[in-house]
Each structure stands twice: as structure tokens, then as C-alpha cells.
mmCIF file of the C-alpha atoms, coordinates in Angstrom:
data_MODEL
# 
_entry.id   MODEL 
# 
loop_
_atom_site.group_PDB 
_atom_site.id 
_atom_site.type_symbol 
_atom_site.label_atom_id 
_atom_site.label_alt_id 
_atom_site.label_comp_id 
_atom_site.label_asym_id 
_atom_site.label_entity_id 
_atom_site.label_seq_id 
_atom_site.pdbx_PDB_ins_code 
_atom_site.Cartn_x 
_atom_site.Cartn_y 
_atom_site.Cartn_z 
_atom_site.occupancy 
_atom_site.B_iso_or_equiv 
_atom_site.pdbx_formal_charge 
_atom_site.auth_seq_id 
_atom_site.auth_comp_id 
_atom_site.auth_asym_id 
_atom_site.auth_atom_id 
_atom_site.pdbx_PDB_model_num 
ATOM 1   C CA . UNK A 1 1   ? 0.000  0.000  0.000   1.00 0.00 ? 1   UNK A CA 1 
ATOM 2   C CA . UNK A 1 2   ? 2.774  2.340  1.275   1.00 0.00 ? 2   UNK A CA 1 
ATOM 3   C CA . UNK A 1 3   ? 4.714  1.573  -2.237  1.00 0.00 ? 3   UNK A CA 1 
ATOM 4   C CA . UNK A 1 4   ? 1.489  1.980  -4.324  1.00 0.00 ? 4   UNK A CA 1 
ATOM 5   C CA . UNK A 1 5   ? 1.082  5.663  -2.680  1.00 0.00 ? 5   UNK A CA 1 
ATOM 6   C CA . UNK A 1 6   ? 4.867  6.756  -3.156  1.00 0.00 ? 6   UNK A CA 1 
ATOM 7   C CA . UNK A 1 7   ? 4.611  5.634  -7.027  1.00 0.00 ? 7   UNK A CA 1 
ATOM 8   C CA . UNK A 1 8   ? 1.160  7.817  -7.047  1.00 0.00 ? 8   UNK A CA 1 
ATOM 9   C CA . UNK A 1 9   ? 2.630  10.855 -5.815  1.00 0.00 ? 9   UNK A CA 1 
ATOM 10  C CA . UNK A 1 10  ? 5.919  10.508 -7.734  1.00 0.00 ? 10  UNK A CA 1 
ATOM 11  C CA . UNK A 1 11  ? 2.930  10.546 -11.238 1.00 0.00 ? 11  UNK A CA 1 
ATOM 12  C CA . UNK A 1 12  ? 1.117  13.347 -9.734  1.00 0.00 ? 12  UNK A CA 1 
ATOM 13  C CA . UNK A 1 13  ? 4.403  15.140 -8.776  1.00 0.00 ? 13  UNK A CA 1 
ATOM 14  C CA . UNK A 1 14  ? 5.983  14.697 -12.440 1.00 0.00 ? 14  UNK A CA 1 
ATOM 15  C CA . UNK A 1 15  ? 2.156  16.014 -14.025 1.00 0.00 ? 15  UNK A CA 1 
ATOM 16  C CA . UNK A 1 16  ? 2.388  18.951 -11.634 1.00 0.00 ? 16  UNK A CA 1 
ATOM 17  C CA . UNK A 1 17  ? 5.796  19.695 -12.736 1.00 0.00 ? 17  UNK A CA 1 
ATOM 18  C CA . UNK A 1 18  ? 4.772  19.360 -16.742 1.00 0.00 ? 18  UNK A CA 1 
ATOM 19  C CA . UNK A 1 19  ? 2.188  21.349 -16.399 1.00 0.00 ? 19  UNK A CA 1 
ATOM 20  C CA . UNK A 1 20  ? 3.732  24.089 -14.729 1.00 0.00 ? 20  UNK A CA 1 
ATOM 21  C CA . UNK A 1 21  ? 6.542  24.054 -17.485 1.00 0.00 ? 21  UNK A CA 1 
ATOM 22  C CA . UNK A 1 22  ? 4.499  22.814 -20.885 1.00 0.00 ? 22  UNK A CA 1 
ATOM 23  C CA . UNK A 1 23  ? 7.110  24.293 -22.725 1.00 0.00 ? 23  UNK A CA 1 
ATOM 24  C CA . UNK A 1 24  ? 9.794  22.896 -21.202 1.00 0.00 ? 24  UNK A CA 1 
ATOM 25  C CA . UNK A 1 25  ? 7.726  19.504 -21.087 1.00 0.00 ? 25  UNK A CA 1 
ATOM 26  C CA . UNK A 1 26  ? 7.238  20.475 -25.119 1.00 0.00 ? 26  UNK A CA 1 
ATOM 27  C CA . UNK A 1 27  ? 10.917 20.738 -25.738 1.00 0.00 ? 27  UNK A CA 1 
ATOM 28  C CA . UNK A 1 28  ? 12.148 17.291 -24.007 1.00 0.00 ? 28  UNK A CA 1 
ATOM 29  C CA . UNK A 1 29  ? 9.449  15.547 -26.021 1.00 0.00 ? 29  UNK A CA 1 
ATOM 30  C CA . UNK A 1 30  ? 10.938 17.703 -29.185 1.00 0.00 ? 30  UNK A CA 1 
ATOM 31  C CA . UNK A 1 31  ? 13.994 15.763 -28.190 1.00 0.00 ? 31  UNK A CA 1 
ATOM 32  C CA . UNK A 1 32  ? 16.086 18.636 -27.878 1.00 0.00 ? 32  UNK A CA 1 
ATOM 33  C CA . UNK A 1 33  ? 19.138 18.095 -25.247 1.00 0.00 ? 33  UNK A CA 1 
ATOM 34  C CA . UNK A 1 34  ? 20.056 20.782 -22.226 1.00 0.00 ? 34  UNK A CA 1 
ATOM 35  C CA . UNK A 1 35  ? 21.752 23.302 -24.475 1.00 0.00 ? 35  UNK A CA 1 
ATOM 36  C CA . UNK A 1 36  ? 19.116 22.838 -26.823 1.00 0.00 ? 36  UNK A CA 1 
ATOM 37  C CA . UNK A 1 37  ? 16.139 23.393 -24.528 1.00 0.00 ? 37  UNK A CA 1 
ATOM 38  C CA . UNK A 1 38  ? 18.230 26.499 -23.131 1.00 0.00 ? 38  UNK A CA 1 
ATOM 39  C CA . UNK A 1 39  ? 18.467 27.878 -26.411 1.00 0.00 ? 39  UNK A CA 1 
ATOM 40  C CA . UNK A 1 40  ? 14.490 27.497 -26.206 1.00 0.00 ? 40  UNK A CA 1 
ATOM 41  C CA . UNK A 1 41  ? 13.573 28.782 -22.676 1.00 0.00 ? 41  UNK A CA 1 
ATOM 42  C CA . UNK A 1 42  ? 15.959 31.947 -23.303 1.00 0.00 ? 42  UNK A CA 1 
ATOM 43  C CA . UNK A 1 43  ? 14.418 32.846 -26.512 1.00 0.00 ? 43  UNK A CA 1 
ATOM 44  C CA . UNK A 1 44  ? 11.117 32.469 -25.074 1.00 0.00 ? 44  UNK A CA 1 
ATOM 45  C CA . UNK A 1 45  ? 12.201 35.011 -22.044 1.00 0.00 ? 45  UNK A CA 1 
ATOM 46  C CA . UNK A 1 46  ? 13.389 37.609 -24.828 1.00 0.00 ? 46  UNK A CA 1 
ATOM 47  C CA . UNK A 1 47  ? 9.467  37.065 -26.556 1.00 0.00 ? 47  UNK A CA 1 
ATOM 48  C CA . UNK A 1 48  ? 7.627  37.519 -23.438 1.00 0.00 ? 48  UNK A CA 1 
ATOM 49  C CA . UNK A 1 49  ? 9.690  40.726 -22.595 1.00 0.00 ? 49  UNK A CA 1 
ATOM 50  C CA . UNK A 1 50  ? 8.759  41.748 -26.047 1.00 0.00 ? 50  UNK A CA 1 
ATOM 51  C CA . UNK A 1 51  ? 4.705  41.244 -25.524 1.00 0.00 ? 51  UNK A CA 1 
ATOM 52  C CA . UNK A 1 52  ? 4.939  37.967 -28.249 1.00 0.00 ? 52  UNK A CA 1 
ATOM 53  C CA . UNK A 1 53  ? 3.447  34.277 -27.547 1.00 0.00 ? 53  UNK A CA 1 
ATOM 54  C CA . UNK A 1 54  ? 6.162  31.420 -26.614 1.00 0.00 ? 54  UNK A CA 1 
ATOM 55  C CA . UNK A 1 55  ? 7.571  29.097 -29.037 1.00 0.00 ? 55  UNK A CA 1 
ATOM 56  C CA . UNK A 1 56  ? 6.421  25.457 -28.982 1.00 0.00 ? 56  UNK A CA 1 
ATOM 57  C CA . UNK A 1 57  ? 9.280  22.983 -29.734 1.00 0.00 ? 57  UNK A CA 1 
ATOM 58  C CA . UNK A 1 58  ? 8.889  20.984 -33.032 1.00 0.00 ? 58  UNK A CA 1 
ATOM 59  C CA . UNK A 1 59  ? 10.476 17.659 -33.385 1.00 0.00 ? 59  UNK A CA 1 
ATOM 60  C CA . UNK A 1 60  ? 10.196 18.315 -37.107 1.00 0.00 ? 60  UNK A CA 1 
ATOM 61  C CA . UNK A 1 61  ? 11.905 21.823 -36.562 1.00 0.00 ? 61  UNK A CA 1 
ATOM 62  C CA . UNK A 1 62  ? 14.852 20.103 -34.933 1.00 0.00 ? 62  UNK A CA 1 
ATOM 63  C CA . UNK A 1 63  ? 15.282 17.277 -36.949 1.00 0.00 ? 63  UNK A CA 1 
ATOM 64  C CA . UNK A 1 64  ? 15.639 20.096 -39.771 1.00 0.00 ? 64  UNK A CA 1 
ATOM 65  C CA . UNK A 1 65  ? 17.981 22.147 -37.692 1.00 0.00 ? 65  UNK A CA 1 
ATOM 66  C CA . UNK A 1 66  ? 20.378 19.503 -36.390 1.00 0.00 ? 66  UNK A CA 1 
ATOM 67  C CA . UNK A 1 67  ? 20.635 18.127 -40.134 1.00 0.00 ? 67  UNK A CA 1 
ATOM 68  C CA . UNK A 1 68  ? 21.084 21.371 -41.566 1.00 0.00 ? 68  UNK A CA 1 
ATOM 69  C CA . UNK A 1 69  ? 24.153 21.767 -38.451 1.00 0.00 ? 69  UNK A CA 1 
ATOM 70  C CA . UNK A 1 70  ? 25.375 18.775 -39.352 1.00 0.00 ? 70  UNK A CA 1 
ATOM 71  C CA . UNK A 1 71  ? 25.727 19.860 -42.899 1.00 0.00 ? 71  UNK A CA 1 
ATOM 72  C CA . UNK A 1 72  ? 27.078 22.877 -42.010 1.00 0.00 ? 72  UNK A CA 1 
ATOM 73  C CA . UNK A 1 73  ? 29.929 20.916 -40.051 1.00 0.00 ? 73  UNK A CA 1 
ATOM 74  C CA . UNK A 1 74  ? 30.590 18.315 -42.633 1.00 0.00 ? 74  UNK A CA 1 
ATOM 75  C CA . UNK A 1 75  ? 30.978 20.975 -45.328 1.00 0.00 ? 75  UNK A CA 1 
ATOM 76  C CA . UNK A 1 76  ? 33.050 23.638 -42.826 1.00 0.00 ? 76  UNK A CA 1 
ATOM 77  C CA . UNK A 1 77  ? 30.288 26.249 -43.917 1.00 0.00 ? 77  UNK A CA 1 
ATOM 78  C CA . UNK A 1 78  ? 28.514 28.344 -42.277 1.00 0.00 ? 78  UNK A CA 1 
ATOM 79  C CA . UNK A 1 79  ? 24.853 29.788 -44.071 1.00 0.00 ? 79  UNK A CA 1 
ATOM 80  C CA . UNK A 1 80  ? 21.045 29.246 -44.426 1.00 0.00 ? 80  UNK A CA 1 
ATOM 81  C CA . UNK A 1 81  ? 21.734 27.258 -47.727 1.00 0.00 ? 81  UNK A CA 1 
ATOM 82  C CA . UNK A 1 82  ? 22.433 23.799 -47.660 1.00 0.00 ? 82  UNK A CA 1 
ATOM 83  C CA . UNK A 1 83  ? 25.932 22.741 -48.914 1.00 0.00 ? 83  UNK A CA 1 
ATOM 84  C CA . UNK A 1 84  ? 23.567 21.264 -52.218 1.00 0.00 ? 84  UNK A CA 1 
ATOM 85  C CA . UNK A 1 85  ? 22.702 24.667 -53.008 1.00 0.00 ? 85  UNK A CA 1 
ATOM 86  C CA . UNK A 1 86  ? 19.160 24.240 -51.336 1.00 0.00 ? 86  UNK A CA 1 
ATOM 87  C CA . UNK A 1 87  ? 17.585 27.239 -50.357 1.00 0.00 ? 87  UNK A CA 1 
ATOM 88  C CA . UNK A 1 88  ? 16.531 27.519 -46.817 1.00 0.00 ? 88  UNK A CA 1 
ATOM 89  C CA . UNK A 1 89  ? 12.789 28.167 -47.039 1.00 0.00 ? 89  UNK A CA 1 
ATOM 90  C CA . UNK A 1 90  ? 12.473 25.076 -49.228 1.00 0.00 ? 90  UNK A CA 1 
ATOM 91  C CA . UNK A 1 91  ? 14.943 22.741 -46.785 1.00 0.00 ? 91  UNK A CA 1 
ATOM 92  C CA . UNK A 1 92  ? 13.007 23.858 -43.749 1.00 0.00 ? 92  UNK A CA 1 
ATOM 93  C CA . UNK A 1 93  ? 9.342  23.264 -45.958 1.00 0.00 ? 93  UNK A CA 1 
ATOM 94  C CA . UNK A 1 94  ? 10.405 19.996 -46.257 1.00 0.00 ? 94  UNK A CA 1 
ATOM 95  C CA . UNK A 1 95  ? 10.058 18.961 -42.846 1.00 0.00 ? 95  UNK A CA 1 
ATOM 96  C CA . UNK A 1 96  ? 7.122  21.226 -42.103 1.00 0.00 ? 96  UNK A CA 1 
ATOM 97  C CA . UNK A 1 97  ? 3.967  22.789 -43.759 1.00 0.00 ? 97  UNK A CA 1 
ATOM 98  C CA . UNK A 1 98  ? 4.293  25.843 -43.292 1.00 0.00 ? 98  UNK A CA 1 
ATOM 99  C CA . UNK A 1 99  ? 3.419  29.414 -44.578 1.00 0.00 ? 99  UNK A CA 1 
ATOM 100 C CA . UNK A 1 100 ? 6.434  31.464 -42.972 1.00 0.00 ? 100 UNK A CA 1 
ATOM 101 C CA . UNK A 1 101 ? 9.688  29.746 -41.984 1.00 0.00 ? 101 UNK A CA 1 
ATOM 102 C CA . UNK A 1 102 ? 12.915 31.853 -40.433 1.00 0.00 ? 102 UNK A CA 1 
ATOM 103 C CA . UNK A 1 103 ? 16.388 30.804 -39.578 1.00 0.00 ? 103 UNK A CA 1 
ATOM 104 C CA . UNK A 1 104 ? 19.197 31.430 -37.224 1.00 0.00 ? 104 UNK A CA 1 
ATOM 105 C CA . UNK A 1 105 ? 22.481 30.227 -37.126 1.00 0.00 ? 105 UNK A CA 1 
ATOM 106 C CA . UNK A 1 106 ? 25.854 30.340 -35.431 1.00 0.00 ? 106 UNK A CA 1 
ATOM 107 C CA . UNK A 1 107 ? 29.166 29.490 -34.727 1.00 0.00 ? 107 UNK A CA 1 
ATOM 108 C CA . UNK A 1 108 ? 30.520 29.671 -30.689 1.00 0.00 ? 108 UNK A CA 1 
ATOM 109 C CA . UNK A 1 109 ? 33.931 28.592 -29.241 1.00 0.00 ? 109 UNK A CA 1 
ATOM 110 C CA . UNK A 1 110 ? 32.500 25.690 -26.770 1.00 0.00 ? 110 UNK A CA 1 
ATOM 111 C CA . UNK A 1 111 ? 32.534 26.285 -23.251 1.00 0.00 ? 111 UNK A CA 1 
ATOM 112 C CA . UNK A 1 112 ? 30.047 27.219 -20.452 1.00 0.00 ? 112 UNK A CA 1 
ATOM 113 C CA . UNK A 1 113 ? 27.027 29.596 -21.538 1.00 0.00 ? 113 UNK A CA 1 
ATOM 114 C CA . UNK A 1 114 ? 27.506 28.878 -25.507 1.00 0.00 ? 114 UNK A CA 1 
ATOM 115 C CA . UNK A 1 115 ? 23.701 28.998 -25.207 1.00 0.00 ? 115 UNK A CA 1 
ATOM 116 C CA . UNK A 1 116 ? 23.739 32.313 -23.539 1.00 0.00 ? 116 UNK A CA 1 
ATOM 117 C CA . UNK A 1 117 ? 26.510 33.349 -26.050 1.00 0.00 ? 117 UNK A CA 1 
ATOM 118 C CA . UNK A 1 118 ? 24.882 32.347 -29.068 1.00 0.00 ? 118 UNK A CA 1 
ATOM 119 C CA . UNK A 1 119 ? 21.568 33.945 -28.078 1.00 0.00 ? 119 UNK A CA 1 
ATOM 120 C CA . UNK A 1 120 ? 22.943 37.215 -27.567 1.00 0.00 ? 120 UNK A CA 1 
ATOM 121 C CA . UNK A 1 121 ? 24.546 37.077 -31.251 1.00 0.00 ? 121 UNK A CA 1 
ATOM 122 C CA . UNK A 1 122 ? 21.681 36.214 -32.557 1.00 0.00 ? 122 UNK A CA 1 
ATOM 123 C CA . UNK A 1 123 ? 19.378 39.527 -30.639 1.00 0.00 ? 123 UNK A CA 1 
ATOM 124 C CA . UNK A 1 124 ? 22.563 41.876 -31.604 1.00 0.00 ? 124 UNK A CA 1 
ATOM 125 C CA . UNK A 1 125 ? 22.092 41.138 -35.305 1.00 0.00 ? 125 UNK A CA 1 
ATOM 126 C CA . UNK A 1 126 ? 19.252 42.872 -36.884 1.00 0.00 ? 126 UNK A CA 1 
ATOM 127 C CA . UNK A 1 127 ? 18.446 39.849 -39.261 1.00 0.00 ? 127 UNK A CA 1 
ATOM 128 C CA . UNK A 1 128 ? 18.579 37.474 -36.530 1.00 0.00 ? 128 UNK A CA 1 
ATOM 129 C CA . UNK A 1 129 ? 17.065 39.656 -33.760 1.00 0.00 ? 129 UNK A CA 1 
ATOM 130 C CA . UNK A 1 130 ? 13.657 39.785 -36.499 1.00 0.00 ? 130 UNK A CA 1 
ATOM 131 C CA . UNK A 1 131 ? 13.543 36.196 -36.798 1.00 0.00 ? 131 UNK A CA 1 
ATOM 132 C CA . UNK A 1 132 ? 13.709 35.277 -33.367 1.00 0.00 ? 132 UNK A CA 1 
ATOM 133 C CA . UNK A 1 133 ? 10.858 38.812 -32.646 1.00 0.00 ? 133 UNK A CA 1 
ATOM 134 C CA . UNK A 1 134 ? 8.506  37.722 -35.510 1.00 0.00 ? 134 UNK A CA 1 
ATOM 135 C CA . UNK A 1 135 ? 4.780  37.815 -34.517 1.00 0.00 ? 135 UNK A CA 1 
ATOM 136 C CA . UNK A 1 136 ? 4.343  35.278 -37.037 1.00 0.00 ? 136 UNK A CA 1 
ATOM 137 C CA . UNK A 1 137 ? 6.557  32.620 -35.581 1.00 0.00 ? 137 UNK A CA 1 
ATOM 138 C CA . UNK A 1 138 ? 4.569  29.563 -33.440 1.00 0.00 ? 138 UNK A CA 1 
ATOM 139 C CA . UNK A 1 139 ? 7.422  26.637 -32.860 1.00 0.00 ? 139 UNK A CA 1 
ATOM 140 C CA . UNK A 1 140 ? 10.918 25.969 -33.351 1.00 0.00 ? 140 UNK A CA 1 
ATOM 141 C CA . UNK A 1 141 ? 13.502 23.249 -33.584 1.00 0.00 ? 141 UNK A CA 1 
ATOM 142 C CA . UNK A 1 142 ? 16.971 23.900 -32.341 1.00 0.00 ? 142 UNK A CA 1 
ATOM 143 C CA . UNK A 1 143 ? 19.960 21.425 -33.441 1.00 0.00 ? 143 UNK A CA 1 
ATOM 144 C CA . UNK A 1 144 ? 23.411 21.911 -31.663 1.00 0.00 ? 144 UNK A CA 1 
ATOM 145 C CA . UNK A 1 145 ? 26.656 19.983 -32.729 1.00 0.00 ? 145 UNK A CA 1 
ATOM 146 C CA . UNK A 1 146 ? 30.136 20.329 -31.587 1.00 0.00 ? 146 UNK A CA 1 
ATOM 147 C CA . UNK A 1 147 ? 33.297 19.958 -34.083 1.00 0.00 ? 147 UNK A CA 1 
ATOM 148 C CA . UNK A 1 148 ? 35.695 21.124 -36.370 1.00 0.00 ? 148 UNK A CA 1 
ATOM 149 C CA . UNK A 1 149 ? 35.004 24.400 -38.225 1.00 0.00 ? 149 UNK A CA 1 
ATOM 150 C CA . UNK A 1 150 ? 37.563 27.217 -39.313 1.00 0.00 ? 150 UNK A CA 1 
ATOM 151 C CA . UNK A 1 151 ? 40.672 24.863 -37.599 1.00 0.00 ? 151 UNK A CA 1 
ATOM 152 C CA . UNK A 1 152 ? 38.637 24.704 -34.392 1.00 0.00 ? 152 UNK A CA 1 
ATOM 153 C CA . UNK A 1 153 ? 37.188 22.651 -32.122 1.00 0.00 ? 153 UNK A CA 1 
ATOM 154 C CA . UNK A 1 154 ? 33.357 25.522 -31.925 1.00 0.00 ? 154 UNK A CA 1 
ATOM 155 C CA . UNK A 1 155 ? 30.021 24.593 -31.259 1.00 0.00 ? 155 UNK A CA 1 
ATOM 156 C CA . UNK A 1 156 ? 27.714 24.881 -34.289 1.00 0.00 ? 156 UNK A CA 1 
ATOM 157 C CA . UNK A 1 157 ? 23.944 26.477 -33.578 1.00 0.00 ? 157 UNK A CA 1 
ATOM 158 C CA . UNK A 1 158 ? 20.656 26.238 -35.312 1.00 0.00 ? 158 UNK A CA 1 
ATOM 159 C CA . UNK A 1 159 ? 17.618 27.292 -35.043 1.00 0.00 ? 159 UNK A CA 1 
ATOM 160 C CA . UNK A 1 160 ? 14.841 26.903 -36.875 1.00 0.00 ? 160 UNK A CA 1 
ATOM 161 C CA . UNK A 1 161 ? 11.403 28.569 -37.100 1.00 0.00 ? 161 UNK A CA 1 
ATOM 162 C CA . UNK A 1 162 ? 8.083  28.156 -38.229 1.00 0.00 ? 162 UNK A CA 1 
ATOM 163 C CA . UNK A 1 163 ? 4.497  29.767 -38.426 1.00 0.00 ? 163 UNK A CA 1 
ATOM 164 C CA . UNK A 1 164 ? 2.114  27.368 -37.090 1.00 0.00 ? 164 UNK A CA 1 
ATOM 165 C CA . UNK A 1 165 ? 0.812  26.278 -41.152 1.00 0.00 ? 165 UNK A CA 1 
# 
């Protein structure tokens, strides 16, 4: 009886805690890791500060992201192309149905607060800063890689954004 309780709590503990953090909750199911889901709750801060909705992890979004990162590391580039010459808007489209699709990317030395880091680039440059402040964004996928790029050992952001169709 005593163990039959302790398991019932523990399930009514772990709801409590999803539903007070759906996005959070959103972004492990995404199957975004810690940097990853970082990326997502800071972003999210910077849109509530700024009056806009939160962002609802894709796993489509990321899947898109972390391929087009590990692209990006394969082929030492960085860009919103694909090393095939694929434009962005049509490699994102093809993981999502959607009407508007953005992009950020980005290349940090690794270390402690690369997240953090790579957020900030992202809000001081205009392009970047509109993506991540469109009204017309709804979810995202984030994909994060660490590797060689430019003679370096760097971590290599994406981030990927969608309306909701």
C-alpha cells in the first residue's frame, strides 16, 4: 500500500511539474538536449519581454535544424543554404507545412554559456534579432553539434522557425 502511494505521488508530482513548465515539457518531447532546450527557454524570455506568444518545440523543426548543423559541419560552412545549393525556405518546408519559416544560425567557441553566447549574437544582429521577434513565428527546432570548423574545435547552432501552417 505504502509503495502503491509513493509511485502515485511521484505521477502526480511529475504532471504537476509538466504542467507548470508545458514548454519545457514540449521541448524534451521535441527531443532537444540541455543546451538545446536552453536555447528554447531563453528565446522564449526575450518574446515575453517583447509582448509575443512562446515558441512550442517541433520535433520536425529540430530534426531540420540539427541536419542542416550537421551539414554545415561536414561541409566547414557556415549559411542558411544547404551545402547542395538548397535554399533555406524550401529545406526547412520539407520537414514542415508551413506558410512562414525563419532561420538562425551560429558558430561559438564551446565552453560554459555557448547557449547564452549564441543567443545574444543572434538579438545583436538585426536579421537574426527579427527572426527570433517575428509575430508570425509559433514553434521551433533547435539542433546543436560540436566539431571542427575554421581549424577549431566551436560549437555549431541552429535554429529553426516556423508559423504554425
Amino acid at each position: 500500500m505504502r509503495s502503491a502511494l509513493l509511485a502515485c505521488s511521484a505521477a502526480i508530482a511529475c504532471c504537476a511539474l509538466l504542467a507548470w513548465h508545458p514548454a519545457e515539457a514540449a521541448a524534451g518531447r521535441a527531443g532537444l538536449d540541455h543546451a538545446e532546450r536552453k536555447v528554447v527557454r531563453l528565446i522564449n524570455r526575450i518574446r515575453a519581454r517583447h509582448g509575443l506568444r512562446r515558441l512550442r518545440a517541433s520535433r520536425a523543426l529540430s530534426r531540420a535544424a540539427s541536419a542542416h548543423t550537421s551539414d554545415m559541419l561536414r561541409a566547414n560552412f557556415l549559411g542558411h543554404g544547404s551545402s547542395n545549393g538548397t535554399p533555406m525556405g524550401s529545406r526547412v518546408r520539407g520537414y514542415t507545412r508551413a506558410r512562414w519559416v525563419g532561420e538562425c544560425v551560429a558558430v561559438a567557441s564551446r565552453g560554459r554559456r555557448t547557449a547564452t553566447r549564441v543567443v545574444r549574437m543572434w538579438m545583436a544582429s538585426p536579421p537574426h534579432r527579427a527572426v527570433l521577434l517575428s509575430p508570425r513565428a509559433r514553434r521551433i527546432g533547435v539542433g546543436r553539434r560540436g566539431g571542427v570548423m575554421g581549424g577549431g574545435r566551436q560549437a555549431v547552432y541552429t535554429a529553426d522557425f516556423a508559423s504554425r501552417h
